[in-house]
C-alpha angles and dihedrals in degrees: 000000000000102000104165100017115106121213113204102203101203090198145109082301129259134270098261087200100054117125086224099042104030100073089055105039116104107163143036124186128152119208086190118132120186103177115129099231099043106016142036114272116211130175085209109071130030096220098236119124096258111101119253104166093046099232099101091056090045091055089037095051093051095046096045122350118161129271128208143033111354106019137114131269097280138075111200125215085266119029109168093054122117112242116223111195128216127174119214111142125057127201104252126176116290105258090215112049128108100206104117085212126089096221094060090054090045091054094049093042130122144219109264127140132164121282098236081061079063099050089044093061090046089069101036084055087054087046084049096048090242096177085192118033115193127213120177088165136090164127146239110242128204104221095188091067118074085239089063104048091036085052086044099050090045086048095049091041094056098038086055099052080050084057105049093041086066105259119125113224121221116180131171118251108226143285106216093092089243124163105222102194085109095090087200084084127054131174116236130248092359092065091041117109123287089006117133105221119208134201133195138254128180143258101266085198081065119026122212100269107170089189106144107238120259119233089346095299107121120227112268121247119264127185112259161145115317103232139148116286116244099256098046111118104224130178134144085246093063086059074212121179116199140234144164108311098151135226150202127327090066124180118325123191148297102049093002081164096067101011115120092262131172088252147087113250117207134146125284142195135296087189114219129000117273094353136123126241112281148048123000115184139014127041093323105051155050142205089262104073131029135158126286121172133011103284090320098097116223102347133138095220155051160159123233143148131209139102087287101078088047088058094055101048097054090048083064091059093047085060090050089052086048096057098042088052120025100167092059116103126237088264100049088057091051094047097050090045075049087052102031095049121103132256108225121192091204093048102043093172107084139338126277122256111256108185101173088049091052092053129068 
């Protein structure tokens, strides 16, 4: 189930004090800096390592949430790996958003960091002995400006020191529906050397149905076609494999929580500790409240869909591959989830993660 085998989660953090994430989790480090001159302020998030936007506990708890007495409602691919947190994306205000106050903008923000934040944990999880490192997380990167190959050629230098220190990369692949078989464009660090990319496939208990919902009732589920959800990138330069991401329909009343949906369901964030929903920190804030999950205010769990949950989980496979057989290298456990993975006529793509294939 992964003993031994420890998973860095390059993310928005995780919820330290979450009963899945909590007996696994080892580290906590946050690479955030929020100076004016050198960082990223935000108002919506307070940069410690603690989550505060959901989506690195998400990806945490379906790579590796915790199994036995005490824990939450989820088991992860892997649930006896040790979580190393590292946190590399902050929640900022949402750019597009109309609201004038601050606490709107925060609500509707996303994850997002520097990149130089993601290089950074690259490194700290090679100074930690991560064996899997996982990034759902990326860019699309212009190779024909001096920006993008500059970006291309540190990425490369830093994912193959993580390589060669022993530690397999998993990244998502992208959620923005892009062919990239230009290779002007290239996504970061899923395209960068010795990274596995992933790419995502949908749930077949309920088939991708994009269907907009009618008087506010969602489509029900219906069996189906694995495929590729409609905002994977794809493309035969990423050497993807695929797994789970999720797609539409998501969850529909009345027990959207626990309901067959078209979606992945993980644990989220509670947000700081003893503290309400809103903003944490700046003018408009104080150190009793701060952010949890997604949009949903304070809550453990969620549904979601996107490339990042295929990464994590395959990252979980990759841990499992880790434990069975120590000795392999990094390239050796990427190449056996490569051989062990699935053709699927209806997801032409990339090959299904097979993880029991892939184990003795």
């Amino acid at each position: 189930m992964g003993a031994g085998v420890r998973i860095a989660i390059l993310d928005s953090g995780v919820d330290a004090l979450h009963p899945d994430i909590a007996p696994n989790l080892a580290f906590n480090l946050s690479e955030i800096d929020q100076s004016a001159a050198t960082g990223l302020p935000s108002p919506c998030d307070d940069g410690s390592p603690q989550d505060q936007q959901g989506h690195g506990t998400w990806v945490a708890s379906l790579a590796a949430a915790a199994i036995g007495p005490g824990t939450g409602l989820l088991i992860g691919v892997a649930p006896a790996a040790t979580l190393l947190n590292i946190k590399v994306l902050e929640r900022l205000p949402d750019p597009s958003s109309t609201a004038h106050d601050i606490a709107t903008q925060c609500t509707t923000g996303q994850a997002s960091g520097l990149l130089s934040w993601v290089i950074q944990g690259i490194q700290d999880a090679i100074a930690q002995h991560a064996d899997v490192i996982n990034l759902s997380l990326g860019t699309l990167v212009d190779l024909d400006t001096g920006e993008g190959a500059g970006l291309q050629a540190t990425f490369d230098r830093v994912t193959y020191a993580a390589d060669q220190a022993g530690a397999v990369l998993v990244a998502s692949a992208g959620n923005d529906g892009v062919n990239l078989a230009n290779p002007r464009y290239i996504e970061l660090p899923a395209q960068s050397r010795s990274v596995l990319a992933v790419v995502a496939s949908t749930n077949p208990a309920c088939a991708e149905n994009l269907t907009p919902a009618s008087n506010g009732i969602t489509p029900a589920c219906a069996p189906g076609p694995i495929t590729l959800p409609y905002y994977s990138n794809f493309g035969a330069p990423l050497n993807a494999i695929a797994a789970p991401g999720g797609s539409y329909p998501g969850p529909t009343t009345p027990d959207p929580d626990t309901a067959v949906s078209g979606w992945i369901r993980g644990a989220c964030s509670n947000g700081l500790p003893n503290t309400a929903d809103g903003v944490p920190v700046g003018p408009s804030g104080d150190a009793q409240h701060s952010f949890g999950c997604f949009n949903l205010g304070h809550t453990q769990y969620v549904q979601a869909m996107g490339t990042s949950a295929s990464a994590a989980l395959v990252a979980g496979a990759a841990a499992l591959l880790r434990a069975a057989y120590p000795a392999w290298s990094p390239d050796q456990i990427v190449a056996a989830l490569r051989a062990s993975a699935t053709p699927t006529s209806t997801l032409p793509s990339a090959p299904l993660l097979n993880t029991p294939a892939a184990l003795p």
